[in-house]
C-alpha positions in Angstrom: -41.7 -34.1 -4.4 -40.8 -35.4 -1.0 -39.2 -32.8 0.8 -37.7 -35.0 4.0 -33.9 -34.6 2.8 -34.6 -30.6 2.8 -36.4 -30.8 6.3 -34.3 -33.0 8.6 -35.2 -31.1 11.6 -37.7 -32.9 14.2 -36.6 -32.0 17.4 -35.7 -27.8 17.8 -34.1 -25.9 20.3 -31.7 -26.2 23.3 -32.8 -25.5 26.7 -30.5 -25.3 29.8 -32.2 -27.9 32.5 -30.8 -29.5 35.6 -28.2 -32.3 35.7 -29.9 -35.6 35.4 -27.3 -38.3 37.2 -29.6 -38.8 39.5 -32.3 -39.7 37.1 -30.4 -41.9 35.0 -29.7 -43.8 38.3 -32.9 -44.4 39.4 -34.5 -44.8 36.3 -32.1 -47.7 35.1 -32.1 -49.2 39.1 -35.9 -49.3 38.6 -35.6 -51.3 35.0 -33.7 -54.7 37.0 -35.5 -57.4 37.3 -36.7 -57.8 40.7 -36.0 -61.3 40.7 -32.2 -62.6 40.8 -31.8 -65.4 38.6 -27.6 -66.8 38.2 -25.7 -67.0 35.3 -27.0 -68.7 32.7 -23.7 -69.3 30.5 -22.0 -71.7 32.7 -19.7 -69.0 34.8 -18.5 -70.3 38.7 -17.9 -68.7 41.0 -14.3 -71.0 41.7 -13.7 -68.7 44.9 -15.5 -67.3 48.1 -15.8 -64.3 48.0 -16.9 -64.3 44.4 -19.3 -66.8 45.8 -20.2 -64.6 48.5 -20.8 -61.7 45.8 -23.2 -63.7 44.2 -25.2 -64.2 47.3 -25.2 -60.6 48.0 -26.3 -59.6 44.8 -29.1 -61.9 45.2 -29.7 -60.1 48.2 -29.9 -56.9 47.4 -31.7 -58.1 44.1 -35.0 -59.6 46.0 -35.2 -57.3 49.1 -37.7 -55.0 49.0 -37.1 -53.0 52.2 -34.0 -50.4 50.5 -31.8 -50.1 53.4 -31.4 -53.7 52.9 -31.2 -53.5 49.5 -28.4 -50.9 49.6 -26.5 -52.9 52.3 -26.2 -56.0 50.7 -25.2 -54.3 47.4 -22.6 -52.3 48.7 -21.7 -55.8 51.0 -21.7 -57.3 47.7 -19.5 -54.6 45.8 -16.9 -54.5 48.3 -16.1 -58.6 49.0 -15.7 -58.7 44.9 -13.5 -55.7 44.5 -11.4 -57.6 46.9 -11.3 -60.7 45.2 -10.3 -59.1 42.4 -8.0 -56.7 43.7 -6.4 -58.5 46.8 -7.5 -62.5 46.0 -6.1 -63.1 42.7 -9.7 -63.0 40.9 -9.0 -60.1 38.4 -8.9 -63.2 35.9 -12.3 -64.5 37.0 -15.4 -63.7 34.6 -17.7 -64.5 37.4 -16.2 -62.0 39.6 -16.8 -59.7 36.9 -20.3 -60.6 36.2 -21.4 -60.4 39.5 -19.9 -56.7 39.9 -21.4 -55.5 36.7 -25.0 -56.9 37.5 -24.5 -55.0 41.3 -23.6 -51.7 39.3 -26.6 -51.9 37.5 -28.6 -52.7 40.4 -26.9 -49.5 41.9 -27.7 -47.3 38.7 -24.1 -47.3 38.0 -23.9 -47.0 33.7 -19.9 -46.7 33.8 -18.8 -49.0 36.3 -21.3 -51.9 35.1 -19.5 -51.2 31.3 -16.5 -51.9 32.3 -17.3 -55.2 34.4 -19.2 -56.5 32.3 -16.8 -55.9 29.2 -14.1 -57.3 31.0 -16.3 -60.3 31.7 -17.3 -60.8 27.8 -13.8 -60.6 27.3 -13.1 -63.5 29.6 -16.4 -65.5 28.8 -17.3 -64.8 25.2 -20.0 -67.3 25.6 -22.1 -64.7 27.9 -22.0 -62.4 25.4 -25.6 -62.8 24.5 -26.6 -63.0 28.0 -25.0 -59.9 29.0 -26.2 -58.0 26.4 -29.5 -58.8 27.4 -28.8 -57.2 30.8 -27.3 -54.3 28.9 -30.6 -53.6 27.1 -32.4 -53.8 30.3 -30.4 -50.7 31.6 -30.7 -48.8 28.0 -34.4 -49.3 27.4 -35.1 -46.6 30.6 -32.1 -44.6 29.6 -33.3 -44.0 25.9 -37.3 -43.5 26.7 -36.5 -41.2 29.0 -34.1 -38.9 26.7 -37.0 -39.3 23.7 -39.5 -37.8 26.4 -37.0 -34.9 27.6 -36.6 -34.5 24.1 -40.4 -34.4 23.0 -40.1 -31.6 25.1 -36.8 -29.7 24.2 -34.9 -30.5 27.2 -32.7 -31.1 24.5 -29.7 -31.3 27.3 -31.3 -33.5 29.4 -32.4 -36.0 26.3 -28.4 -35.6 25.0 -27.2 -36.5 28.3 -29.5 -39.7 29.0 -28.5 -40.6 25.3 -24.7 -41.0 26.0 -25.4 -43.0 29.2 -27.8 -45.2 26.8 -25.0 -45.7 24.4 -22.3 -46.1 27.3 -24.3 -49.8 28.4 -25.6 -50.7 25.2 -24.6 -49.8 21.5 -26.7 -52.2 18.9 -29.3 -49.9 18.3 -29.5 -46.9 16.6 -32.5 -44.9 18.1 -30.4 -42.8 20.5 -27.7 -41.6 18.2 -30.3 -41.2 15.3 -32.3 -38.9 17.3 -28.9 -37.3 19.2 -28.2 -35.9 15.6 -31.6 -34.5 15.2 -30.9 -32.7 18.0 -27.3 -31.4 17.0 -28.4 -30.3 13.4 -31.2 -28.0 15.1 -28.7 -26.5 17.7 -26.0 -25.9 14.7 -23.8 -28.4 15.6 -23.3 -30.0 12.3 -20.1 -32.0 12.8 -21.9 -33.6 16.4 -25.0 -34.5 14.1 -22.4 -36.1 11.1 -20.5 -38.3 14.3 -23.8 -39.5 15.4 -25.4 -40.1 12.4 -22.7 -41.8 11.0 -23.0 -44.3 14.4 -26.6 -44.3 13.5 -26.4 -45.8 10.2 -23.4 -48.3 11.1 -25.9 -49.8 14.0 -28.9 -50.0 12.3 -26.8 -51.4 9.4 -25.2 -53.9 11.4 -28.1 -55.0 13.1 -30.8 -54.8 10.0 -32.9 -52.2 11.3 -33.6 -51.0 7.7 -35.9 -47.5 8.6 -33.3 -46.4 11.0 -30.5 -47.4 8.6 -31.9 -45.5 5.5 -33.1 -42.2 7.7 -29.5 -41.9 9.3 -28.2 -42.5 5.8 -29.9 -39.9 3.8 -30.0 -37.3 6.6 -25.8 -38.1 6.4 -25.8 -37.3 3.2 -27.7 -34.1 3.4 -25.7 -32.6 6.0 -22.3 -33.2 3.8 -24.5 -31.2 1.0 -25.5 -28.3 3.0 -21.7 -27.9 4.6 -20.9 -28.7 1.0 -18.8 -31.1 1.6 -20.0 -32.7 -1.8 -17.3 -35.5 -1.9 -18.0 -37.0 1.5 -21.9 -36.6 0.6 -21.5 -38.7 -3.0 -20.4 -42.5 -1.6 -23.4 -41.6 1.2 -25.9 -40.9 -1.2 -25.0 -43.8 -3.8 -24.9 -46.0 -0.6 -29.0 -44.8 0.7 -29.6 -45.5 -3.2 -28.6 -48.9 -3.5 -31.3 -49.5 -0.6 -33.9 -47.0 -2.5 -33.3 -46.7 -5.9 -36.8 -45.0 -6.2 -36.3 -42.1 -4.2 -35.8 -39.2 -6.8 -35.5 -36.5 -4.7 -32.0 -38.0 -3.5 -31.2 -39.4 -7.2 -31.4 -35.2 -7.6 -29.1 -34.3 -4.6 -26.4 -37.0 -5.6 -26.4 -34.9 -9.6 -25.9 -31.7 -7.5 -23.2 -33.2 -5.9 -21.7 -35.1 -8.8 -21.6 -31.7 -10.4 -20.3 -29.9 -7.6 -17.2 -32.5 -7.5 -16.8 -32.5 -11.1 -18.4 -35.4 -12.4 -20.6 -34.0 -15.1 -21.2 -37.0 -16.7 -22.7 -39.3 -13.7 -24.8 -36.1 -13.2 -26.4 -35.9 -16.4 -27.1 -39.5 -16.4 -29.0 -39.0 -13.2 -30.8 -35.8 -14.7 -31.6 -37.5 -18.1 -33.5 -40.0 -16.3 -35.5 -38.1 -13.5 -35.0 -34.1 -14.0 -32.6 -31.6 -12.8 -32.6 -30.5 -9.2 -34.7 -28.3 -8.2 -34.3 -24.2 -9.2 -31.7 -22.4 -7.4 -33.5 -19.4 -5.2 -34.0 -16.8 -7.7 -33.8 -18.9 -11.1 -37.0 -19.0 -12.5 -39.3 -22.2 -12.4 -40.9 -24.4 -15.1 -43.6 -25.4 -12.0 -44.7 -22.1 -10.0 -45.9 -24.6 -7.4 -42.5 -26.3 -7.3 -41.2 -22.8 -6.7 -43.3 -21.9 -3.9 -42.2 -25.2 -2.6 -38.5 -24.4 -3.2 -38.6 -21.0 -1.7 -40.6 -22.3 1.6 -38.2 -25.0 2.1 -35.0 -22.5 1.6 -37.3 -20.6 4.8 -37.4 -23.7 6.9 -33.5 -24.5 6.6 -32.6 -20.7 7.0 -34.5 -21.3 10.5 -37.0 -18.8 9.7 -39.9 -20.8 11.0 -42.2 -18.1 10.7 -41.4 -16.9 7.2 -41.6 -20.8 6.2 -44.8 -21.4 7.9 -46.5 -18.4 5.9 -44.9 -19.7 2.8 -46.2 -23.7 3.3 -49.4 -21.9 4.1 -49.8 -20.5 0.7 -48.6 -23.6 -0.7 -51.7 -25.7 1.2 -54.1 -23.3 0.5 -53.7 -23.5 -3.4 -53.1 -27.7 -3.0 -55.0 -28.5 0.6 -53.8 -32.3 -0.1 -50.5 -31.8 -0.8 -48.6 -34.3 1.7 -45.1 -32.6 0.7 -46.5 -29.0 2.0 -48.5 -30.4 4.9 -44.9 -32.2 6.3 -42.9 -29.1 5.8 -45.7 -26.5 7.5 -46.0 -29.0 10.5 -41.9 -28.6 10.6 -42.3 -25.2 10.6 -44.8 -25.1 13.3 -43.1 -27.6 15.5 -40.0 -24.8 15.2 -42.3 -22.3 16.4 -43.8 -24.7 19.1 -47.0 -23.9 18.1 -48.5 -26.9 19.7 -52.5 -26.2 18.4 -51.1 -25.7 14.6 -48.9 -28.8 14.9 -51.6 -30.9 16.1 -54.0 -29.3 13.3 -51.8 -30.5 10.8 -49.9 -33.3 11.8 -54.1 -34.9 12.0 -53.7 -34.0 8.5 -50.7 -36.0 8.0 -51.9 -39.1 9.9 -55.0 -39.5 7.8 -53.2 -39.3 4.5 -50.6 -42.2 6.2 -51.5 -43.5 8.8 -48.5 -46.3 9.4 -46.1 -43.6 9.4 -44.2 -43.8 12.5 -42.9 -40.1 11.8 -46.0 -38.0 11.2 -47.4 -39.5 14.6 -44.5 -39.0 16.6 -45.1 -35.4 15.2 -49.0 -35.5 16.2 -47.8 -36.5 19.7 -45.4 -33.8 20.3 -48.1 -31.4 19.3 -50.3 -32.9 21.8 -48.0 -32.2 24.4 -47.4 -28.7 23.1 -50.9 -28.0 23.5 -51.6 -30.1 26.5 -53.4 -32.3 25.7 -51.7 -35.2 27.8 -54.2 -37.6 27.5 -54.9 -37.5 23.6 -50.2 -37.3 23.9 -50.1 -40.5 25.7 -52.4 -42.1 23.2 -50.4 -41.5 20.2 -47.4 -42.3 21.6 -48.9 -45.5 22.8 -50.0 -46.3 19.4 -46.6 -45.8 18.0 -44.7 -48.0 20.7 -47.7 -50.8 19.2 -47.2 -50.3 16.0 -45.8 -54.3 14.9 -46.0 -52.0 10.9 -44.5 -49.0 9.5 -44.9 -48.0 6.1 -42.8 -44.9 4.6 -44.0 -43.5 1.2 -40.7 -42.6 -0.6 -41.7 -41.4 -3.9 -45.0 -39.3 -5.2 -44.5 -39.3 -9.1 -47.7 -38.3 -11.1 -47.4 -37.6 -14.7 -50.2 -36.2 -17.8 -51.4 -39.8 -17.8 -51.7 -41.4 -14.8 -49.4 -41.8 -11.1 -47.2 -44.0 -9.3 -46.4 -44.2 -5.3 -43.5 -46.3 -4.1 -42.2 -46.9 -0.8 -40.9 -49.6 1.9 -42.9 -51.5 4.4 -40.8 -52.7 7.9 -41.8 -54.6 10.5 -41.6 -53.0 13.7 -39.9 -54.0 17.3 -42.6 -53.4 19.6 -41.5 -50.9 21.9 -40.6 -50.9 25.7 -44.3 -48.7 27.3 -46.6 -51.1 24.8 -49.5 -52.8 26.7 -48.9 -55.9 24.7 -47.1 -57.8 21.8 -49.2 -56.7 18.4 -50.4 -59.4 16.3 -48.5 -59.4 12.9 -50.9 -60.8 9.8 -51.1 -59.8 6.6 -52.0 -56.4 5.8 -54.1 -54.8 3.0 -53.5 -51.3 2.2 -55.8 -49.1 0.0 -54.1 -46.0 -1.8 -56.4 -43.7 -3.0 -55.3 -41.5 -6.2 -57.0 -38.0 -5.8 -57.4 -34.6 -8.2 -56.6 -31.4 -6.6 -60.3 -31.2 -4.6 -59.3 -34.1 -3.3 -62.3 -36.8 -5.0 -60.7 -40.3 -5.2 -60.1 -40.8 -9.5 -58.7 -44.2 -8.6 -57.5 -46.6 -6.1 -55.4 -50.1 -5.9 -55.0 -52.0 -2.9 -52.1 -53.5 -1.8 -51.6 -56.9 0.0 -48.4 -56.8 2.8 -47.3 -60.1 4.3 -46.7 -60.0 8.0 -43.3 -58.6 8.7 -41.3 -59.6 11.3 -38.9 -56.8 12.8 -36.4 -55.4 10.7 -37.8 -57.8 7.7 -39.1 -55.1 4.9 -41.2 -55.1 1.7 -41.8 -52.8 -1.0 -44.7 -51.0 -1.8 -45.9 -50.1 -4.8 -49.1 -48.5 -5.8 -49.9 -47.2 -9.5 -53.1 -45.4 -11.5 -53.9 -44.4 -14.7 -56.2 -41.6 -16.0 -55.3 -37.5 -16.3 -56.0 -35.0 -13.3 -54.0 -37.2 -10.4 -51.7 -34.8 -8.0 -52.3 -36.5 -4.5 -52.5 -39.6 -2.6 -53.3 -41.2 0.6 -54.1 -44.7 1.8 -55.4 -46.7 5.2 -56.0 -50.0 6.2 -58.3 -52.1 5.0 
């Protein structure tokens, strides 16, 4: 069983910190190029002082003494806003252009949104160009709310967030982990507005891991507010992506029931199972019902009641991946940083191309401070040019199958250098519950490019199979 729609929660608590306008000014100042270069998509200046804007912004742009700097910029700011206000220029894209690139010079996220919307209004053909500058200025913004979030300055990371999606809104990272954060605070309806802006990005722009984890984690926050109608075209949706995952075949029949549609449900049951048992119906699987019951602990936001009822689950099935994922949850809602990193190592070595379980190994390390071994992981992760997601665990009397998707990964902004993308070989590794390998199969993987995926597909035969795990070859 894969338990990720039950345990949505990566990022826990809510801590009052300072405001951080300041930050988000210097940190996006900081990510301009230090090196003016003009308009690349044929703008003029046609007057002056939009001329003379230009010059100052190259000005202010090279100088590396910062009185200048801030002279020439607000020298710069000033002659434009005349022009436009005073000189007839509020029709001129260049006058616009030259004003948003100075606000982002000066930190400014709102101003520079509205000149440089005005001027892709005006001049559709800088559209790519601008945006380029946009994503200069949301690169900073976003890294730095994933670190304040990493370590629960939760209202720092939101703020840094909405700046990042005030300059730049084609990518989903900040609004996929903004709803993280609101579904651990209790803020279900915030977590549903960003999620659903999650998954029409990452949609939009093909960023297919992003696009399915905003979907499903959509559709399971309809299900626990039951709100069963909105949660059913969700879940169909994520399915037409990944018709393999069962777990969310078995949350769309609860919510086909739940709205009345007996008939799509048992169609959906016939072929893989009925949901799991209610708490206190009895269980066919007494494993599946520790399971259950742990998980019903981990959502109730009883971390501690969870952890001890994972624990009990791992002891009886130490290579149980399903267990190990939801007892690191429940440590990380404890902020137990030792125990997180204990079993989040766990997690990497059964899959190590999971971009999830070593996000999870690096927030551990920073629990425990370990800043060094922190810093390592989460460079690996921005270098990552593969991510592979295991979707489905199904073993039966007679054998076992393992399905998932393969993406290729942007490299992200912090990574020394570009990775090299060639084909990849994976090796799964089929094992009985002490955990001896009963069979393998490798598994060849073209080189991805970003946002390009592949499925992957693993299968065994012979009795005794309940666990898995694969690495590189």
């Amino acid at each position: 069983m894969n338990t990720r729609v039950g345990l949505i929660a990566l990022l826990l608590g809510a801590v009052t910190v300072p405001a951080v306008a300041q930050q988000q000014n210097d940190r996006v100042a900081k990510a301009m190029p230090s090196k003016y270069t003009g308009p690349k998509c044929g703008l003029k200046a046609g007057h002056f002082k939009v001329s003379s804007g230009g010059t100052y912004l190259k000005t202010g742009t090279e100088t590396s003494i910062p009185e200048n700097r801030e002279r020439a910029l607000a020298s710069g700011q000033k002659v434009l806003l005349e022009a436009i206000t005073q000189n007839g220029q509020d029709k001129n894209p260049a006058a616009w252009y030259y004003l948003g690139r100075i606000y982002l010079q000066e930190g400014d996220i709102v101003g520079a949104d509205t000149a440089l919307t005005k001027a892709e209004t005006m001049s559709p053909d800088c559209k790519q160009e601008i945006g380029q500058l946009r994503y200069l200025a949301w690169v900073p913004l976003v890294n730095g709310g994933l670190d304040f979030a990493k370590k629960q300055n939760n209202d720092s990371a939101l703020a840094l967030f909405r700046q990042a999606n005030t300059i730049y809104r084609d990518k989903a990272t900040s609004y996929l982990t903004g709803g993280i954060i609101f579904a651990n605070a209790n803020q279900p309806d915030s977590a549903i507005v960003y999620w659903k802006q999650a998954a029409d990005i990452a949609e939009r722009s093909n960023a297919v891991e992003d696009r399915n984890t905003a979907t499903r984690n959509l559709g399971a926050m309809y299900q626990r507010l039951n709100r069963h109608k909105e949660a059913i075209p969700v879940l169909e949706k994520y399915l037409t992506w990944v018709p393999n995952d069962v777990e969310v075949k078995r949350a769309l029949a609860t919510s086909y029931r739940a709205a009345g549609q007996t008939d799509k449900a048992q169609a959906i049951e016939k072929e893989v199972g009925a949901a799991p048992a209610a708490p206190g119906q009895a269980a066919a699987n007494p494993s599946a019902a520790a399971m259950n019951a742990a998980i019903q602990l981990y959502n109730a936001k009883k971390y501690d009641e969870a952890a001890k009822a994972f624990e009990q689950v791992v002891a009886a099935e130490p290579y149980n991946r399903d267990a190990l994922y939801g007892l690191a949850n429940s440590y990380l809602g404890l902020k137990n940083g030792p125990k997180l990193v204990e079993v989040s190592t766990k997690l990497v070595a059964i899959e190590p191309l999971n971009e999830e379980v070593l996000r999870m190994l690096a927030t551990g390390q920073r629990m425990a401070k370990k800043e060094t071994l922190a810093n390592k992981t989460a460079l690996q992760v921005l270098s990552m040019p593969l991510g592979v997601s295991i979707k489905q665990f199904a073993p039966t009397a007679t054998g076992a199958t393992i399905s998932g998707t393969a993406t290729g990964r942007e490299v992200e902004a912090g990574a020394k250098k570009p990775p090299a993308r060639t084909p990849t070989t994976l090796v799964f590794e089929f094992l009985d519950a002490k955990g001896t390998t009963l069979a393998n199969q490798e598994v060849q993987l073209p080189a991805l490019k970003p946002g390009e995926s592949q499925p992957v597909e693993a299968k065994a035969d012979g009795a005794g199979i309940v666990a898995w795990r694969y690495q590189k070859k």
